[in-house]
LUMDREN-301807 format. One record per residue (C-alpha): residue number from 1; x, y, z negated. Coordinates in steps of 0.001 Angstrom, whole numbers, plus 524288, in hexadecimal, padded with zeros to 5 digits. Layout:
REM residues N
[site NUM,[X,Y,Z]]
...
END
This chain:
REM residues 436
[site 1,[80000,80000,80000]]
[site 2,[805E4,80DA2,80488]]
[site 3,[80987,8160F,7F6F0]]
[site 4,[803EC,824C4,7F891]]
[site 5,[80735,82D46,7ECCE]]
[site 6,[80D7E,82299,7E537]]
[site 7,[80060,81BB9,7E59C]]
[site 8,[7FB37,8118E,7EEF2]]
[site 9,[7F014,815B5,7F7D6]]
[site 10,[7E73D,80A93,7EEC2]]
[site 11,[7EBEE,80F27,7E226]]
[site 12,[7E904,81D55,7E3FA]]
[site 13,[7DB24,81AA1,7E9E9]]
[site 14,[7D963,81249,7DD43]]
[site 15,[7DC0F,81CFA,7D433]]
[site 16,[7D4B7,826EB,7DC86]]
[site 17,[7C903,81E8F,7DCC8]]
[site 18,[7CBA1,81BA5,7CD9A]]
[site 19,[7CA6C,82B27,7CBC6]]
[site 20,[7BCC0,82B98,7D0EE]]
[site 21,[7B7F3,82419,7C5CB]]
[site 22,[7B065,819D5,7CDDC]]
[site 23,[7AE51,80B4B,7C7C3]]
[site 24,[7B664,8040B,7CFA4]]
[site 25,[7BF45,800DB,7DC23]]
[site 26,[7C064,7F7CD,7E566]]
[site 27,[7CB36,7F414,7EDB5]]
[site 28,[7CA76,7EC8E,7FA8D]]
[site 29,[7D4E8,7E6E5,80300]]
[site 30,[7D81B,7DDD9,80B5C]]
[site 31,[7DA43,7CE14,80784]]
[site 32,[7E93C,7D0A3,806E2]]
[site 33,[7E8B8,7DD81,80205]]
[site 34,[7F29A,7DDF2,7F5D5]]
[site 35,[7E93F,7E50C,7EDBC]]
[site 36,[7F2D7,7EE2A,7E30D]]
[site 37,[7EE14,7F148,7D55A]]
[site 38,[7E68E,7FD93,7D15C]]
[site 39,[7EF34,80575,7C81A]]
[site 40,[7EBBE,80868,7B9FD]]
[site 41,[7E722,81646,7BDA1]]
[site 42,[7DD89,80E77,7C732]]
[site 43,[7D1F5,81048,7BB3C]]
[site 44,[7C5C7,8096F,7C2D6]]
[site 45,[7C2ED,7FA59,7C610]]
[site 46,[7C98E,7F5BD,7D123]]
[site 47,[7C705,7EAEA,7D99B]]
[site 48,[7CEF0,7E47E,7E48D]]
[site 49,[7C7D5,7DD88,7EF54]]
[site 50,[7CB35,7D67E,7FB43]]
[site 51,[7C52A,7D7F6,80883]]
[site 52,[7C60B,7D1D8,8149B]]
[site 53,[7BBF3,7DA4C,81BF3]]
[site 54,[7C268,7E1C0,827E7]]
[site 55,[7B920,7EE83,82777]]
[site 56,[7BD18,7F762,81B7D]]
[site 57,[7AF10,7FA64,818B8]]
[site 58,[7AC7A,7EBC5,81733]]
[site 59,[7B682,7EBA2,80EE1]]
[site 60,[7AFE7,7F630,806F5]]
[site 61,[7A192,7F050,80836]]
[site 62,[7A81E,7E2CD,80313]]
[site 63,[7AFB1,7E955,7F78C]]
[site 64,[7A185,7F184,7F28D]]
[site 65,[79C06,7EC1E,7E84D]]
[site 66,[78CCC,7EBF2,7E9A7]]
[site 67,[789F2,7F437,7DEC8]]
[site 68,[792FC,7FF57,7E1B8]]
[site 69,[78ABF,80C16,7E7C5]]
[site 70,[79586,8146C,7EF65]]
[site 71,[7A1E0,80F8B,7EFC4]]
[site 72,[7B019,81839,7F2BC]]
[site 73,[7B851,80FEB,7FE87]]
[site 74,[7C5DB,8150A,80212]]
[site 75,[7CF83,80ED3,808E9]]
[site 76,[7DCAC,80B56,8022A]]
[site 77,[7E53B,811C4,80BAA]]
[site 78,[7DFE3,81F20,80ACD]]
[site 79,[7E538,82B88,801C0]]
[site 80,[7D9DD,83136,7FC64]]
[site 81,[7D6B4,83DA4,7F631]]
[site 82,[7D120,83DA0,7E9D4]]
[site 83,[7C78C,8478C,7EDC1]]
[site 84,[7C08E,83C3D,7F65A]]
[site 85,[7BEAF,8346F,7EF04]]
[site 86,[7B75F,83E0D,7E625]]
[site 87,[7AF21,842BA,7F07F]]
[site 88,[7AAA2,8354B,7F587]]
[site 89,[7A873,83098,7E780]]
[site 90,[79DEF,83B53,7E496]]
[site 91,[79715,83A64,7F2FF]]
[site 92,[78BC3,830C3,7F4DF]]
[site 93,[78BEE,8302D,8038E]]
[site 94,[79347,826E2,80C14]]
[site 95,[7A0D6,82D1C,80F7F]]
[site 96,[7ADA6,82BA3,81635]]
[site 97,[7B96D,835BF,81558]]
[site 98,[7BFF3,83810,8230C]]
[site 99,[7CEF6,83CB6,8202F]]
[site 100,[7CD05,847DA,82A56]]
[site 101,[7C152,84F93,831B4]]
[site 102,[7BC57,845C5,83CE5]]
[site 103,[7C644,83A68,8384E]]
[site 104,[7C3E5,82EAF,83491]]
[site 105,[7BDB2,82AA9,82765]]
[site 106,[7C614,821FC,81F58]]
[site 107,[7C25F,817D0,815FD]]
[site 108,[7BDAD,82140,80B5D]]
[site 109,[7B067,822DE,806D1]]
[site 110,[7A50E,82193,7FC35]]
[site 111,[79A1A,81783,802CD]]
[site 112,[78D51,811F2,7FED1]]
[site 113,[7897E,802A1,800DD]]
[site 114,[782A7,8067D,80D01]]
[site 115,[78F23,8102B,812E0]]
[site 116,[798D6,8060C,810D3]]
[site 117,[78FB2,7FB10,8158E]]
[site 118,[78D21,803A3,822FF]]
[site 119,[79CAF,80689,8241E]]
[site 120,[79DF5,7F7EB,8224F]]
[site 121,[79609,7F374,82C9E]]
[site 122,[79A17,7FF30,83501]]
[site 123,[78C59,8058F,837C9]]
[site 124,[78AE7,81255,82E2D]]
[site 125,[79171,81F9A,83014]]
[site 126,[796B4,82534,824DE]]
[site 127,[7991F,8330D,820A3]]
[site 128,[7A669,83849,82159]]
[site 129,[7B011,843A2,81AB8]]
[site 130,[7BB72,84867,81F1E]]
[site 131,[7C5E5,84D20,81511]]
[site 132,[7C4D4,859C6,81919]]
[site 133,[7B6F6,85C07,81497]]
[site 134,[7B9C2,858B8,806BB]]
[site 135,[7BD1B,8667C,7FDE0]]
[site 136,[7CC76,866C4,7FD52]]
[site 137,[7CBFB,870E5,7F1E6]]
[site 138,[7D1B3,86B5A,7E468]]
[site 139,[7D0E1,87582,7D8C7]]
[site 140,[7DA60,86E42,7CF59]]
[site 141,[7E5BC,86FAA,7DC0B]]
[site 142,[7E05B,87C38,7DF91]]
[site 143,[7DDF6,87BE4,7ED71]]
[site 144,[7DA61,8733E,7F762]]
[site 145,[7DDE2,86699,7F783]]
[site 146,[7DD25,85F83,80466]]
[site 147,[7D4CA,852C7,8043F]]
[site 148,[7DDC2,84708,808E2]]
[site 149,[7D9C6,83A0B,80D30]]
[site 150,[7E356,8327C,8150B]]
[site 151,[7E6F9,823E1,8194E]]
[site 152,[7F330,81ED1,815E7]]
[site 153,[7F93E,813FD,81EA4]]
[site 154,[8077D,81900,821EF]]
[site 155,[81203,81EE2,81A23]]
[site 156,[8100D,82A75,8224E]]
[site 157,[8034B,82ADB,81C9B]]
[site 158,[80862,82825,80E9F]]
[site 159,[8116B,835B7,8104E]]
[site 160,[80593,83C81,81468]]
[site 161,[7FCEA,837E1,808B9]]
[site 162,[8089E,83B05,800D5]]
[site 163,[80778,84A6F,806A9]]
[site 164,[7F8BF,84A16,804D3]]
[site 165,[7FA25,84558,7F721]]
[site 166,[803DB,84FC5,7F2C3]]
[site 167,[7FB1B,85A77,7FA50]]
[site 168,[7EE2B,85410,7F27C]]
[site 169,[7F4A1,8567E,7E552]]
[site 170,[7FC71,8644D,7E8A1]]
[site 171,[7F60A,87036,7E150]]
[site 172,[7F29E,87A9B,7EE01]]
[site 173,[7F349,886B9,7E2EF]]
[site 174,[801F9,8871F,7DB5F]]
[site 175,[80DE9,89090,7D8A5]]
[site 176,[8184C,892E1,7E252]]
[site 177,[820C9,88854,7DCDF]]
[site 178,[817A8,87D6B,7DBD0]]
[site 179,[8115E,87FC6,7E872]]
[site 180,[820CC,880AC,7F28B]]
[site 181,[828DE,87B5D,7E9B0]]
[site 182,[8256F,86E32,7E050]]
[site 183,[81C37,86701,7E9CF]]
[site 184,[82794,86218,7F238]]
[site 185,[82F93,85CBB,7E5D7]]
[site 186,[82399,85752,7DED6]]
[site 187,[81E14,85174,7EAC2]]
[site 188,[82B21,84AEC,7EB44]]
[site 189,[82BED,8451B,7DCDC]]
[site 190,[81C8E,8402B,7DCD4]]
[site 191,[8211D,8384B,7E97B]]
[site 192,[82D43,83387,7E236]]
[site 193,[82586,831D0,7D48B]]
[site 194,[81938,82B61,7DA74]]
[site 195,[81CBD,81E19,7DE09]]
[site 196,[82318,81C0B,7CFB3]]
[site 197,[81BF0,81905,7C23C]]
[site 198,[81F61,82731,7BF5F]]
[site 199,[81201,82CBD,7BA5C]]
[site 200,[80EF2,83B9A,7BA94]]
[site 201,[80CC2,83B9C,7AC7A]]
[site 202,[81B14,83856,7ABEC]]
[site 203,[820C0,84365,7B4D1]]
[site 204,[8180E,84C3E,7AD21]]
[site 205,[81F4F,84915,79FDB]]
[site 206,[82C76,8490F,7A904]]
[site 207,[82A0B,85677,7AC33]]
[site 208,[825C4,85B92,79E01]]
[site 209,[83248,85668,79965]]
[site 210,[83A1C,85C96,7A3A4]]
[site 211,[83257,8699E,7A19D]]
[site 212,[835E3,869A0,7930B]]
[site 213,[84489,866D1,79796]]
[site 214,[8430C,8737B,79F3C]]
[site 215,[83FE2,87AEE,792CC]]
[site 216,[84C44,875A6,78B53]]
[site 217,[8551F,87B0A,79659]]
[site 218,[84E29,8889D,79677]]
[site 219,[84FE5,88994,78797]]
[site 220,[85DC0,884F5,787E9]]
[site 221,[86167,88DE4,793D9]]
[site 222,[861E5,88570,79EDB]]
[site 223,[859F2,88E74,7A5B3]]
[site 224,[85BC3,88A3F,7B36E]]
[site 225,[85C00,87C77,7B15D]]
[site 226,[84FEB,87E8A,7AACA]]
[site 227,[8486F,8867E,7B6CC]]
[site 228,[84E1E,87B9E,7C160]]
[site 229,[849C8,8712F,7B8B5]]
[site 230,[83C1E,877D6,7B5D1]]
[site 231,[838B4,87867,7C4DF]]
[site 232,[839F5,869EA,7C47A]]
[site 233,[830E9,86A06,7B975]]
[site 234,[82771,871FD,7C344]]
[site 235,[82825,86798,7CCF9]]
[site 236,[82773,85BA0,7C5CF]]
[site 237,[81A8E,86238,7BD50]]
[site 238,[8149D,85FF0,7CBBD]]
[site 239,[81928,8513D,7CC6F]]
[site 240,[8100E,84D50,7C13C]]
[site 241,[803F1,8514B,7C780]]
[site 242,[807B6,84D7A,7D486]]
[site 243,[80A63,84018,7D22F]]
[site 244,[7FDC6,83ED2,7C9B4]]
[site 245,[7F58B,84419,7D487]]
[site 246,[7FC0D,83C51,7DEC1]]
[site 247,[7FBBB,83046,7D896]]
[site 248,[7EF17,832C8,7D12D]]
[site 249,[7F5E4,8324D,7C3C9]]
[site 250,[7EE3A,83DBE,7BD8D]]
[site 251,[7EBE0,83C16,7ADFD]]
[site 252,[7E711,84384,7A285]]
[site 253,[7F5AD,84381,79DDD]]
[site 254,[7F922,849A2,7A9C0]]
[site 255,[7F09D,85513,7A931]]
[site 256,[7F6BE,859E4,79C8F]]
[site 257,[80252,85DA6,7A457]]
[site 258,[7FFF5,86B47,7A4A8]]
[site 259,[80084,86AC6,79572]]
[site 260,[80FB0,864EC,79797]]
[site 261,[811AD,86FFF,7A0D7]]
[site 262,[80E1B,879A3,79843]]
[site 263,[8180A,87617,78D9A]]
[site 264,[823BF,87360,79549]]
[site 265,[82146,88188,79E60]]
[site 266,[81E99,88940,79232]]
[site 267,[82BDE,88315,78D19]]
[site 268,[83424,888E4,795EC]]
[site 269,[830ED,89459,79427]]
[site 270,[83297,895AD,784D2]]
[site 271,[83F56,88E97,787D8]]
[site 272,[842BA,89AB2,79062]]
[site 273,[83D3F,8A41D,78748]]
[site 274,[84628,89E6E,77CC2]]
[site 275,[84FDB,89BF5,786B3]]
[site 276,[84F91,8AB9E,78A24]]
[site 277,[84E3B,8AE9C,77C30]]
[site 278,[85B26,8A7C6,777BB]]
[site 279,[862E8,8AFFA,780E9]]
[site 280,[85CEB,8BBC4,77E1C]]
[site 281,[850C1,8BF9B,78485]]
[site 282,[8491B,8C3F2,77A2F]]
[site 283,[83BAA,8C29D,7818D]]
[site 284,[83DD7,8B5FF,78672]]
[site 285,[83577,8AF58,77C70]]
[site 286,[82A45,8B934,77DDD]]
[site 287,[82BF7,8B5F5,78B0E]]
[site 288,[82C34,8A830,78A74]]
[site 289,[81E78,8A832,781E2]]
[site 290,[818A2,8B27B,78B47]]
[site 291,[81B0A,8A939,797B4]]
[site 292,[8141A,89C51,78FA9]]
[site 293,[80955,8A441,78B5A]]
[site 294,[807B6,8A9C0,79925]]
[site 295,[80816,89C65,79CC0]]
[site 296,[7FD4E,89699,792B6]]
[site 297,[7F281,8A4E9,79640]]
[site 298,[7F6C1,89EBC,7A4C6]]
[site 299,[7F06B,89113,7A18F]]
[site 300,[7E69F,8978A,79AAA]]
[site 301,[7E2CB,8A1AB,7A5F1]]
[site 302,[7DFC0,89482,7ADAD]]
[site 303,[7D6F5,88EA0,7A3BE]]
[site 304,[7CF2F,89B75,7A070]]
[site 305,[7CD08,89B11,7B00E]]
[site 306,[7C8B5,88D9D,7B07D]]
[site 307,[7BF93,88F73,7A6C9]]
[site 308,[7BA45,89B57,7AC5B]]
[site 309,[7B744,89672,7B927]]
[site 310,[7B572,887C5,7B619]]
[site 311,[7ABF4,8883A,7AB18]]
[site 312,[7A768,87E49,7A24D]]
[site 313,[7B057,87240,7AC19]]
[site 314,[7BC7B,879B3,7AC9A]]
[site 315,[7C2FE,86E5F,7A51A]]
[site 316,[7BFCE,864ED,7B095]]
[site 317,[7BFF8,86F88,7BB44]]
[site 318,[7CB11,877A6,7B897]]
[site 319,[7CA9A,88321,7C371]]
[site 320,[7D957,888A2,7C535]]
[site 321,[7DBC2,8967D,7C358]]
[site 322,[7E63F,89491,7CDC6]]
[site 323,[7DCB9,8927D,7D6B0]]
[site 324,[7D280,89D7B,7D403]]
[site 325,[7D5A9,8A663,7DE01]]
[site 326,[7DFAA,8A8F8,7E8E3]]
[site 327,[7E747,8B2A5,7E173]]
[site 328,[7E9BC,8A8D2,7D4AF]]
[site 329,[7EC26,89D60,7E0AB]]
[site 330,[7F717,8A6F2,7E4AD]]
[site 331,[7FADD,8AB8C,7D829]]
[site 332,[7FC01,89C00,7D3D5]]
[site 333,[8085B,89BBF,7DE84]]
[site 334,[810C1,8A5AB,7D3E5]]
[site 335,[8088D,8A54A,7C93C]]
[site 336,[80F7B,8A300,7BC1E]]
[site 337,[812A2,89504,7B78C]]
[site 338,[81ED7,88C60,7B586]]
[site 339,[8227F,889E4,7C260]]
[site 340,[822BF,8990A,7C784]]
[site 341,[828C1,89BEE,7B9EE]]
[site 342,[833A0,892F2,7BD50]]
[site 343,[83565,89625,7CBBB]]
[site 344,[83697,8A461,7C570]]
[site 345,[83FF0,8A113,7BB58]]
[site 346,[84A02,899C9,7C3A0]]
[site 347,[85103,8A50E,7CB26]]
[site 348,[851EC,8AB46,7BE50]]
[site 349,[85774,8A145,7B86B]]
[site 350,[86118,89E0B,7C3A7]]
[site 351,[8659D,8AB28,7C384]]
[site 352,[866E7,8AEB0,7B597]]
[site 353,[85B65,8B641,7B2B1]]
[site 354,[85328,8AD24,7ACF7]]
[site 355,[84D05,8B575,7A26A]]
[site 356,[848C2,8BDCD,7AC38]]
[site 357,[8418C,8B477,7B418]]
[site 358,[83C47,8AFC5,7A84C]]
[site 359,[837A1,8BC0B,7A4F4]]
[site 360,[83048,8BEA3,7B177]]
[site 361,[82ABF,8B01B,7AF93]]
[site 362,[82381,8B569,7A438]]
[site 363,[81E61,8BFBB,7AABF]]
[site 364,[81A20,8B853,7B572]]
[site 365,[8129C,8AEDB,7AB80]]
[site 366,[80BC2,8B960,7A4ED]]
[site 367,[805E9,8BF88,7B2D6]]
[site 368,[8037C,8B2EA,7B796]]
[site 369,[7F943,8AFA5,7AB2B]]
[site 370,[7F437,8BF48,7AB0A]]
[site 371,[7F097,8BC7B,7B9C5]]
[site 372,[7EA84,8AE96,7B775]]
[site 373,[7E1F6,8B52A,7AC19]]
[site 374,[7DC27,8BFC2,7B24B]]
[site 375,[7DA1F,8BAD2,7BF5B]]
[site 376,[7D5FA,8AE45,7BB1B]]
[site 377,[7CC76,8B70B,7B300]]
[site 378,[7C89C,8BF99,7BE8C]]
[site 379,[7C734,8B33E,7C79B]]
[site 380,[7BE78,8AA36,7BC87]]
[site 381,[7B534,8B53E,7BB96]]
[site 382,[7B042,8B5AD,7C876]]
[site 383,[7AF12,8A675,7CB00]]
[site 384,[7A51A,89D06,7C422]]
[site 385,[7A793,88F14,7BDC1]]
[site 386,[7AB8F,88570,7C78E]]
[site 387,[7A430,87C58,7CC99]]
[site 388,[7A89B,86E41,7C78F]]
[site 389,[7AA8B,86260,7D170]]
[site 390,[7A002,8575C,7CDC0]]
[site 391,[7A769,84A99,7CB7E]]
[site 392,[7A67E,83FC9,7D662]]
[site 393,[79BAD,83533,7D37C]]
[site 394,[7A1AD,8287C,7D101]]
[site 395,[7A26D,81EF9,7DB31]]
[site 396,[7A151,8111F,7D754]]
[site 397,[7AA9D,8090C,7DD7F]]
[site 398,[7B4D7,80E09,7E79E]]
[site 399,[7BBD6,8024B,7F29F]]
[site 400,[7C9FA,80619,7F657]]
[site 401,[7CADB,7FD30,8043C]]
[site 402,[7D8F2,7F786,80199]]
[site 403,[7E336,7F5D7,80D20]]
[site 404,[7DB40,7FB80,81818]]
[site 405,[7E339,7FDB9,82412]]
[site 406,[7DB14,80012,82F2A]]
[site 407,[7D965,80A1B,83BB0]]
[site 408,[7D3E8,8182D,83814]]
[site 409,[7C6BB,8174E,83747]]
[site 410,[7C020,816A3,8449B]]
[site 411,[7B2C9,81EE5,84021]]
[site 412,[7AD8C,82AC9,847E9]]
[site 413,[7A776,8361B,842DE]]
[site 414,[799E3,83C5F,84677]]
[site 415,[791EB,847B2,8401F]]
[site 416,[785D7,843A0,838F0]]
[site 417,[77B6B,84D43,834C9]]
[site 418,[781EB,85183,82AB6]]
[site 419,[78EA6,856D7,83193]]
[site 420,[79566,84A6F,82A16]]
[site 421,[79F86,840EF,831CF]]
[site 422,[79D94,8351E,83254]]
[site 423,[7A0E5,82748,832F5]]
[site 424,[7A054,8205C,83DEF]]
[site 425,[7A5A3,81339,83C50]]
[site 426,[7A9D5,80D79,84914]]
[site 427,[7A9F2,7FFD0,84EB4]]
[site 428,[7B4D0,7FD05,849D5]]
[site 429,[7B787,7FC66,83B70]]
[site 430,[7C38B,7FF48,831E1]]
[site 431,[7C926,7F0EC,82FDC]]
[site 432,[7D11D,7F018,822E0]]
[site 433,[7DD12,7E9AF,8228C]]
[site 434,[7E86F,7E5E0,81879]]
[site 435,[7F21D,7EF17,81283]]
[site 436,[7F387,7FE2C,811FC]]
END
C-alpha cells in the first residue's frame, strides 16, 4: 500500500471515518488482498471482508448489512478531505463527489439501499459534486482552504498528495516569517519525522525544552547563540502541528501547546531584561515586564473579540481577531509576537546593539496589543454573533472498497432539472482488482 503523509491511504481513511463518529466500518477487498490492521487511533468497529465480485458497487451491495439506512463508500486509494466526508455524512440524498467540474466521479459517496442497488445493477443516475462547489473557507486557518480529493496510484501521485497535504494544513493568514520563511524547513522535517514512531506530542516537549535552553543562554549572555537557536525554536513550534494534522494525530494534550509557548517566549525575555540589567541598563527589567504584559493584554485582546462577536459558542467557535478585517489580516504579517520579535532582535544582536533592538521590541509589543484592542473593539461592535456550523448527522456504517485498481470511471454527465450533474453509469462498469 503506497504511504502518503506517513500514513497508508487505508489507515488515514480509517481514522477519518473514525472522526465522524459513525458505528462502524467495513472493509472490502479482494480474496488475496493482505488486509493490514486498523491502528489504535482507529476508535470504531472494523470489519474485514472478502469479495470476489468484479463491479465495485457489488462489492458494496455485498458488504451492506441489511439493517444499515445510508451507508459512506470510498475507495481505498483515494486522499480525501475531511471536509467530504462531513458534507456527505449530514446529506440524505444519493451523492457522488467528482474531483473536478465535468470529471469523473470517483468512488466517494453517501447512498441509500435503493442508490447503491441501482449503481449495482447499472440502471440509476446519481447526483454528482464537484470539489469545487464545496465552501473552501476554514475560520480556524483563516482563509480559504482548497477542497482536495485525489487518487493515488503512482509515486508521482504520492508527491502530489504530499503538496496537497501540506497546502490543506498551511494557515493562509501569518507574520512575515512564518508565512516565506519556516514552511520550507518544516515541510522538510514532518516528511523526515512522519514515517517514524516520533509522535507530535513528543516534538512539542522537544521544542519546550529547547525554548527554555534559549532562555539560559540569554540570561548568561550568549546572546546570539540564543537568537539563532530561537529561530529554530520558531520553526520546529510549526512541526508539532503539522505532523498532527497530517497524520491525523490531534489530541487534547496537544492543544495546550499554546500554554508551553507562553512560558518559554515570556522567558526570554525576563532573561534579557535581567540579562540587560546585569550590565547596566537600568530599564531593562521594566522593559522586560512591559513586553510580557503586552504580550498577555495581546492574548487577551483576542478573547475579548471572540467573545464579542461569537456569543454564547465562542468556546467551540472561536472567531480569530486576525481575521476580522483586511487591515488586522495585513497587520497579522508584522504584528507583534515571538517570531517578528526575534527576526527584529537578530541584527541587533549580530552587530552589538542588542539592547537597542530589544528596546524597540518592546515598543513594538506594546503598539501591537493597543492596535489589537481598539480595533478589535471598533470591528466587534459593528458585527453580530456568528452563526455556528450544525454538526454532521451520524452515518451508520461507512465501506472503504480495499485494493481497487481500475480505469477512471467511464460515467457521463447530463443536467437534470435541478441544474445538478449527474451520473451516468455506462455499459461498462469499474471492475475491482487486487492491490493499490
Amino acid at each position: 500500500m503506497r504511504l502518503v503523509g506517513g500514513l497508508t491511504l487505508l489507515e488515514r481513511l480509517l481514522r477519518q471515518l473514525s472522526a465522524l463518529g459513525i458505528d462502524s466500518i467495513t472493509v472490502v477487498g479482494g480474496s488475496d488482498f493482505q488486509f493490514p490492521g486498523g491502528s489504535a487511533r482507529v476508535t470504531c468497529p472494523v470489519r474485514y471482508q472478502t469479495s470476489d465480485c468484479p463491479d465495485a458497487w457489488q462489492m458494496t451491495q455485498e458488504a451492506r448489512p441489511s439493517g444499515a439506512d445510508r451507508i459512506l463508500v470510498v475507495a481505498a486509494d483515494l486522499l480525501v478531505d475531511q471536509r467530504l466526508f462531513e458534507r456527505l455524512a449530514d446529506t440524505e440524498v444519493n451523492l457522488l463527489i467528482s474531483p473536478r467540474e465535468d470529471g469523473a466521479a470517483e468512488i466517494l459517496g453517501n447512498l441509500d439501499a435503493g442508490g447503491l442497488q441501482a449503481l449495482a445493477a447499472g440502471r440509476r443516475a446519481v447526483t454528482v459534486r464537484p470539489v469545487e462547489s464545496f465552501e473552501t473557507y476554514v475560520r480556524h486557518q483563516r482563509g480559504n482552504v482548497p477542497v482536495h480529493l485525489m487518487r493515488i496510484r503512482s509515486a508521482a501521485d504520492v508527491e502530489r498528495g504530499w503538496e496537497l497535504l501540506f497546502d490543506h494544513v498551511e494557515k493562509r493568514t501569518k507574520d512575515l516569517p512564518a508565512t516565506y520563511f519556516d514552511p520550507p524547513l518544516e515541510n522538510f522535517l514532518v516528511r523526515v519525522l512522519a514515517p517514524t514512531s516520533i509522535t507530535p506530542n513528543q516534538v512539542t516537549v522537544v521544542t519546550g525544552l529547547v525554548g527554555f535552553f534559549v532562555a539560559w543562554l540569554f540570561l548568561h549572555g550568549w546572546l546570539l547563540t540564543g537568537i539563532v537557536l530561537a529561530i529554530f525554536v520558531e520553526v520546529l513550534d510549526g512541526v508539532d502541528g503539522k505532523l498532527a494534522r497530517i497524520k491525523r494525530m490531534t489530541s487534547k494534550v496537544g492543544e495546550l501547546e499554546h500554554v508551553l509557548d507562553f512560558f518559554y517566549e515570556n522567558s526570554w525575555y525576563l532573561a534579557l531584561g535581567a540579562y540587560f540589567a546585569s550590565i547596566g541598563s537600568t530599564w531593562a527589567w521594566a522593559a522586560a515586564w512591559a513586553i510580557c504584559a503586552a504580550d498577555v493584554a495581546d492574548n487577551l485582546s483576542y478573547v475579548y473579540y471572540a467573545r464579542r462577536v461569537g456569543g454564547s459558542a465562542w468556546r467551540d467557535y472561536v472567531p480569530s481577531l486576525d481575521d476580522a478585517n483586511r487591515f488586522l489580516r495585513r497587520f497579522r504579517l508584522v504584528a507583534g509576537r515571538r517570531n517578528i520579535y526575534v527576526w527584529l532582535m537578530l541584527p541587533g544582536f549580530a552587530l552589538g546593539a542588542p539592547s537597542l533592538l530589544f528596546g524597540a521590541a518592546v515598543a513594538w509589543a506594546l503598539i501591537t496589543a493597543a492596535t489589537h484592542w481598539t480595533v478589535g473593539h471598533l470591528v466587534s461592535r459593528t458585527r453580530g454573533p456568528v452563526r455556528v456550523p450544525a454538526q454532521p448527522a451520524p452515518v451508520s456504517l461507512a465501506v472503504a472498497l480495499a485494493g481497487t485498481r481500475r480505469r477512471p470511471f467511464p460515467e457521463r454527465y447530463r443536467r437534470s432539472d435541478s441544474s445538478e450533474p449527474q451520473y451516468q453509469p455506462s455499459d461498462q462498469s469499474p471492475r475491482a482488482a487486487r492491490g493499490l
